[in-house]
C-alpha positions in Angstrom: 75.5 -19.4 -37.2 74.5 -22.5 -37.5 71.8 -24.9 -38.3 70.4 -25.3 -35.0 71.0 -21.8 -33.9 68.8 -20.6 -37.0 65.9 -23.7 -36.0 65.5 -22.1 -32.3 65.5 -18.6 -33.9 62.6 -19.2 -36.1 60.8 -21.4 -33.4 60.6 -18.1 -30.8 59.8 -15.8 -33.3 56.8 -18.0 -34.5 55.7 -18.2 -30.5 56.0 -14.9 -30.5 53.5 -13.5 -33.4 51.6 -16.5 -32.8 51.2 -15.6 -28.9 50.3 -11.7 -29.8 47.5 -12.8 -32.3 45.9 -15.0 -29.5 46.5 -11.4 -27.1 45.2 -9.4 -29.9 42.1 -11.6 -31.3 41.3 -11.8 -27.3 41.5 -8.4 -26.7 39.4 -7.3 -29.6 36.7 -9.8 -28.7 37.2 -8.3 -24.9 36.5 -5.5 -26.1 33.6 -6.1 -28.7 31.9 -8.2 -25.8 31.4 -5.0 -23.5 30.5 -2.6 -26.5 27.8 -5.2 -27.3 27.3 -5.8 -23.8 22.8 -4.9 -23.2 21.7 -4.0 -19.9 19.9 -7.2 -17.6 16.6 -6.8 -17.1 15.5 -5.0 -14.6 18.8 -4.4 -13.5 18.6 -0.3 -14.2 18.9 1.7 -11.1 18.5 5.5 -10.4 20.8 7.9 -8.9 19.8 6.2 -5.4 20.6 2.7 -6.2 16.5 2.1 -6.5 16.1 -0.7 -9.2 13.3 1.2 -11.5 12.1 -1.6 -13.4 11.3 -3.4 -10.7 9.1 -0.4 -9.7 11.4 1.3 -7.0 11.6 4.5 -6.6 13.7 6.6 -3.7 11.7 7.9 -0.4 13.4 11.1 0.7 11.4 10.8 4.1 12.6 7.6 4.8 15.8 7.3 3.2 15.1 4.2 1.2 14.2 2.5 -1.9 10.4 1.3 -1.5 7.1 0.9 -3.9 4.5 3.0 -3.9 2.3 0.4 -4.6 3.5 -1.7 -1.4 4.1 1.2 1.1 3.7 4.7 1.7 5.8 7.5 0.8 5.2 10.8 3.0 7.3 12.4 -0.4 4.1 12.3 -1.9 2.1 13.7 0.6 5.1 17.0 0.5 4.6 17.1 -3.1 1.0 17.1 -2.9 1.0 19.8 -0.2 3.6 21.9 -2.4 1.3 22.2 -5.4 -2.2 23.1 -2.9 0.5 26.0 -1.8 1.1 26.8 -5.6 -2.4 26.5 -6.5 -4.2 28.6 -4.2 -2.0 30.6 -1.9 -2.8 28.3 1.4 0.3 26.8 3.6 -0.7 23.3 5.1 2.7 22.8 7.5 3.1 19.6 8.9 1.7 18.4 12.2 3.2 14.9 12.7 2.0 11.8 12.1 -1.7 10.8 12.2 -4.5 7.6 12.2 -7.9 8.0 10.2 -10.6 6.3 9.9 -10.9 5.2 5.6 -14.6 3.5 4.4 -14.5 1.4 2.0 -17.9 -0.8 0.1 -18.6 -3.4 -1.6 -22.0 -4.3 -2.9 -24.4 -3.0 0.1 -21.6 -4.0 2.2 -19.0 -1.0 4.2 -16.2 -1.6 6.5 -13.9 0.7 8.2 -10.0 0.7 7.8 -7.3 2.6 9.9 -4.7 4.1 7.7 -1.4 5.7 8.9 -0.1 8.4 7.6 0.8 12.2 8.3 -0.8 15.4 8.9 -0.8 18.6 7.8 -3.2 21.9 8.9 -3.6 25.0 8.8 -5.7 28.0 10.9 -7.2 30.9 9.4 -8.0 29.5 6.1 -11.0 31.6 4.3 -13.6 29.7 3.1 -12.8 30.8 -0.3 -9.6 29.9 -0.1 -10.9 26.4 1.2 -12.9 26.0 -2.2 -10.3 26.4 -3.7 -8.3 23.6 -2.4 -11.5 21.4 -2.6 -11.1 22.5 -6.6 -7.9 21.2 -7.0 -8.4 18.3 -5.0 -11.3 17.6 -7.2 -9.6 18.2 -10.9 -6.7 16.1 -9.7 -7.9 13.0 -7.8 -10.6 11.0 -6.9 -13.2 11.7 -4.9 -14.8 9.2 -2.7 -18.4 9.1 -1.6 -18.2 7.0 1.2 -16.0 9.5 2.6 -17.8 12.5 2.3 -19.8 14.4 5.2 -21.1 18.3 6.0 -22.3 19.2 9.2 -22.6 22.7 11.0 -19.4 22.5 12.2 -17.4 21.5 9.3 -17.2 18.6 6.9 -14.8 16.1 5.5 -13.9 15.0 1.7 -12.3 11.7 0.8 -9.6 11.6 -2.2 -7.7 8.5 -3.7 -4.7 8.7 -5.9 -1.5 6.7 -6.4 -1.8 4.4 -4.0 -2.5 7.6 -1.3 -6.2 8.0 0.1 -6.7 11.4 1.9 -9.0 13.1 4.0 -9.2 17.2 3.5 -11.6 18.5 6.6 -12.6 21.7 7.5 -13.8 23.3 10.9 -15.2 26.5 11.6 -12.8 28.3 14.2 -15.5 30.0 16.1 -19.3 29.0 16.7 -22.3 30.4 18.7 -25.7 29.1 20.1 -28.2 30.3 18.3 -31.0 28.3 20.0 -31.9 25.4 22.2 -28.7 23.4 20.8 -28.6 25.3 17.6 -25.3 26.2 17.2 -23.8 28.1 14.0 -20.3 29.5 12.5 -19.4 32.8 13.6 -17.1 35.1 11.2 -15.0 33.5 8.2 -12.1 31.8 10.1 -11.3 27.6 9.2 -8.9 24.9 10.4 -8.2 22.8 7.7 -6.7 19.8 8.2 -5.5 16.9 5.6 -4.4 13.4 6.1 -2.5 11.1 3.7 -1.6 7.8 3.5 -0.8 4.3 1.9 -4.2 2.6 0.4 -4.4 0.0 -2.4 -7.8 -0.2 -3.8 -7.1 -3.8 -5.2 -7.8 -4.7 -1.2 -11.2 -3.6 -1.0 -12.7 -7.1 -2.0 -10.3 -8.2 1.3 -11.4 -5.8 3.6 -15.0 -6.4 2.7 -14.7 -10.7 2.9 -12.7 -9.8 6.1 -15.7 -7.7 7.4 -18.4 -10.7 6.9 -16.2 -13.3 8.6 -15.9 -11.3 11.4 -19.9 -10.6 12.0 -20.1 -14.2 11.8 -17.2 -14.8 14.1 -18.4 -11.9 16.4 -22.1 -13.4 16.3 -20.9 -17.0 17.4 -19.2 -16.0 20.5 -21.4 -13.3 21.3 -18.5 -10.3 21.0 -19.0 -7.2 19.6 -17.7 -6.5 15.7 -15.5 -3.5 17.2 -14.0 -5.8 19.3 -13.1 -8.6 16.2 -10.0 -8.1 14.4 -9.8 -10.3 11.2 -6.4 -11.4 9.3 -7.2 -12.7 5.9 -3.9 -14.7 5.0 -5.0 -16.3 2.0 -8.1 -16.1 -0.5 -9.7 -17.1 -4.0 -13.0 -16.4 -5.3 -14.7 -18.8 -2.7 -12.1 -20.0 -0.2 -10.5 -18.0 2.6 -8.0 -18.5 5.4 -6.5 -16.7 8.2 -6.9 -15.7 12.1 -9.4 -13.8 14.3 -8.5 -12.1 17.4 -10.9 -11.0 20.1 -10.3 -8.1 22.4 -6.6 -7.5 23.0 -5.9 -11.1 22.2 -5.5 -12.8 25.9 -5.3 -16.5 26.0 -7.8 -18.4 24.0 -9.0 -15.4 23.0 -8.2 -16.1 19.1 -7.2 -18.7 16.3 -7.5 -20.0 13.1 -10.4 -19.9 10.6 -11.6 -21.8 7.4 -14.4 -20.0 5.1 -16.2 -20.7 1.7 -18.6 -18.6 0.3 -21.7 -20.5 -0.6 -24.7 -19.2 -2.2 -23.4 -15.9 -2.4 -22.9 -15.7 1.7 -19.7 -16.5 3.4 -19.8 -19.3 6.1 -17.0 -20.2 8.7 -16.4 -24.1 8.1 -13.9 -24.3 10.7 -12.5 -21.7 13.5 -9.8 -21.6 17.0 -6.9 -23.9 17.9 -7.6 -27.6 17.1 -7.3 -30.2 14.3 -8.8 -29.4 11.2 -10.0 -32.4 9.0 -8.9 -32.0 6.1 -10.4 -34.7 4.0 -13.5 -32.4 5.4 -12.0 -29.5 3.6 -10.9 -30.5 0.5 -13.8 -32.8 -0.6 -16.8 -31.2 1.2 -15.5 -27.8 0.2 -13.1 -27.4 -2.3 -10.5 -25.9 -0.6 -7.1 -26.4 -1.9 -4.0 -27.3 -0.8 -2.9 -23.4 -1.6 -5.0 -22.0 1.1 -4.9 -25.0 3.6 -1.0 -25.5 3.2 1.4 -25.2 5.4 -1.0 -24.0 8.5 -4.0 -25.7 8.8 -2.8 -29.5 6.6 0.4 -31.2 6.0 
């Protein structure tokens, strides 16, 4: 063999270790890289594909991933149901989907809200047995004051939990006069009924800001409050924005609106379809280009 033969020998086999220690050193790192590898935050999901740190969680009812803080789950109204059944004997089956009528306060100041939810009941209920779901209602959430009423007929209790208001109300199955428009219960047979759905209390301050711009609204054009639907789109301590509707909203029959709280009351600067001045606004009364921005001032 010679000379030349033994050069291109030794050049291939240096090519060739020096070609599996890059493969080999590349691997290993490879290989470190993924055992060292930490999860992104708030990249872990649950068996459902529901990113958990970003406060997901799966809704068997309606077969998605959703936040309990943002949106109700009818899971929880089930679950809540399940336990009453465990606690005191009574089955509350479900009756379909349901609107009630929620109070909230603030200060000497009430408004009404409509939640949506679902609905269980029952017939037959004893009134002990009753009790005894008002006792568990009343170890495990919170009760409510401003939804709270007795009467001959029945009554009504107000719970919030979770993210999840409920009303639990009772009726007597059977009544009899008793007098010139006396009526009372006859025997020891109840309907009991209980409502759940989606509430965050964090919105109360809303609802209640929402409530005083619409007597003021209502009171300017003479309309009636029940008749004055309010959409608050944007607020800070003092400074509101968003639209009003009348009625069901027929032409002209809404718009726009501007408010600032002064001296502890909240007064509509500006309301309907026009031109807003918005040197007006910002210089007169503070608002800033967060609330007034994009819809009422370039």
């Amino acid at each position: 063999m010679n000379n030349k033969n033994i050069l291109i020998i030794c050049l291939l086999a240096i090519l060739l270790i020096g070609g599996t220690l890059v493969y080999t050193t590349t691997t290993n790192k490879n290989i470190r890289n993924e055992e060292n590898k930490e999860p992104l935050i708030g990249g872990q999901t649950d068996e459902h594909g529901c990113l958990v740190a970003a406060g997901y969680s799966w809704c068997q009812a309606k077969n998605k991933c959703l936040r309990i803080f943002e949106e109700f789950c009818p899971d929880a109204a089930a679950s809540l149901v399940d336990s009453i059944k465990t606690e005191t004997g009574v089955t509350l089956s479900p009756a379909g989907n349901t609107e009630f009528n929620w109070i909230v306060a603030e200060a000497d100041v009430t408004t009404d809200n409509t939640i949506s939810g679902v609905l269980y009941s029952s017939e037959g209920v004893h009134m002990a047995d009753y009790n005894k779901i008002e006792k568990y209602m009343n170890d495990n959430f919170e009760a409510d004051n401003y939804n709270l009423a007795d009467g001959v007929v029945g009554g009504l209790r107000g719970y919030y939990g979770n993210y999840m208001a409920c009303l639990l109300n009772f009726r007597h199955s059977q009544m009899k006069e008793v007098g010139e428009g006396i009526m009372e219960p006859v025997g020891d047979n109840l309907k009991v009924t209980l409502e759940c759905g989606y509430f965050n209390k964090n919105k109360i301050h809303t609802l209640i800001v929402g409530q005083l711009i619409g007597e003021a609204l209502a009171k300017k054009y003479q309309k009636a409050i029940g008749e004055t639907s309010i959409t608050i789109t944007k607020q800070d301590d003092t400074h509101a924005a968003g639209n009003v509707v009348f009625g069901q909203g027929g032409p002209g029959e809404g718009g726009g609106f501007l408010a600032v709280k002064i001296n502890n009351l909240w007064k509509v600067v500006f309301d309907g379809n026009g031109s807003v001045d918005c040197n007006k606004m910002r210089q007169e009364y503070g608002f800033s280009d967060e609330i007034l921005k994009p819809e009422f001032c370039d």
